[in-house]
N, C-alpha and C positions, 0 to 999 in steps of 0.2 A: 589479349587477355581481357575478360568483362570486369566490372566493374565489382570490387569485393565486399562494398558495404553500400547496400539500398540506400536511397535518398531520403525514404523517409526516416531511416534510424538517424541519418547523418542531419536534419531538419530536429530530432528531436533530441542531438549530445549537444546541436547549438545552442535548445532553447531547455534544454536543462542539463549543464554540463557534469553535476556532482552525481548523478543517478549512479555512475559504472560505480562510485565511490562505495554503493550499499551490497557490491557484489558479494556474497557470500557470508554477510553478516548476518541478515534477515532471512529465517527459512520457516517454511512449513513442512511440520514433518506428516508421515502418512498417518498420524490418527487425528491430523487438524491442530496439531498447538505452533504454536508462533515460538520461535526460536531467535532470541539476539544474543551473538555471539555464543550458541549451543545450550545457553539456558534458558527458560521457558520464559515467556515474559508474564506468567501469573507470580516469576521470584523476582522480577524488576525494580526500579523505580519508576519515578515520575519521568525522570529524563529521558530514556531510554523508551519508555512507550512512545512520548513527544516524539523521540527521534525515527520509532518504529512508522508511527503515523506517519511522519513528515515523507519518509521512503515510498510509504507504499502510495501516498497522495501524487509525487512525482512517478514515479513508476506505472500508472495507472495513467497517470495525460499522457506520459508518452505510447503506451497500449494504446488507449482510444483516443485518437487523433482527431474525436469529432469535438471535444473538450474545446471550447474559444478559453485565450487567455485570460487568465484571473476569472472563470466562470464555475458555480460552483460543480462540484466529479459527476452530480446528477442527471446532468444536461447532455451526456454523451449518448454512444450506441447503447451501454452498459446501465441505465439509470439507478437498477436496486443495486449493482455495484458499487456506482459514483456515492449514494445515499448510505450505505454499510461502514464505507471506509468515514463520510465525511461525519457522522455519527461517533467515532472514535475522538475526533477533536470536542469533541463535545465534555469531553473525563475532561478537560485544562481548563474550563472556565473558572474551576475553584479548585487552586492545586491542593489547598489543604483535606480537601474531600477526594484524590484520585486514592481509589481502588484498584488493585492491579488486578484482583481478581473480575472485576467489572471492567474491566478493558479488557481482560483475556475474552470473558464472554464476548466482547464485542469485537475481539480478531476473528474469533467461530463462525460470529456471524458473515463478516468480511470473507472466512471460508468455505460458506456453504452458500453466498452470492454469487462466488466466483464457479463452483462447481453447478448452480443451478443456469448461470451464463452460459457455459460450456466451458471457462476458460479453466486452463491448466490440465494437471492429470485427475482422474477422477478413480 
């Protein structure tokens, strides 16, 4: 019987073990909005974007494997990718200033990098 999980998924539960943990929490629906736990993240808070960012950051090194550790998501195969997502960390420098609506704009963005990459459905 072959082998039933590829080396490279199993190289990337080692080196980011909590990933399976965002399984169905985080979703994109088909008109582009960002979904944590089925409400929209422009009715979020502060933490809950944090936590959305923090997913899609891990979930994106382990997609592009060209990513070196602790480098920033730009440097990969993906660059306006790696730049769209790391751009979202940018709403936390001053939590008293996060806008959910200015994050959600900038999940959009995160989703029309992904669809102008080829990644996902389209």
């Amino acid at each position: 019987m072959g082998q039933i999980v590829d080396e490279a998924v199993l190289r990337s539960i080692a080196k980011w073990p909590n990933v399976p943990a965002v399984y169905g929490w985080l979703k994109l629906d088909r008109r582009g909005n960002w979904l944590i736990k089925g409400e929209r993240i422009a009715n979020q808070d502060t933490r809950s974007a944090e936590q959305a960012y923090m997913a899609l950051d891990s979930l994106f090194r382990c997609y592009d494997n060209k990513i070196g550790e602790g480098a920033a998501l730009n440097t990969g195969v993906y660059p306006s990718v790696g730049a769209a997502i790391d751009a979202l960390n940018r709403e936390f420098d001053n939590p008293s200033a996060y806008s959910a609506p200015r994050f959600a704009a900038g999940m959009k963005k995160v989703h029309v990098a992904l669809q102008t990459a080829g990644i996902g459905p389209r």
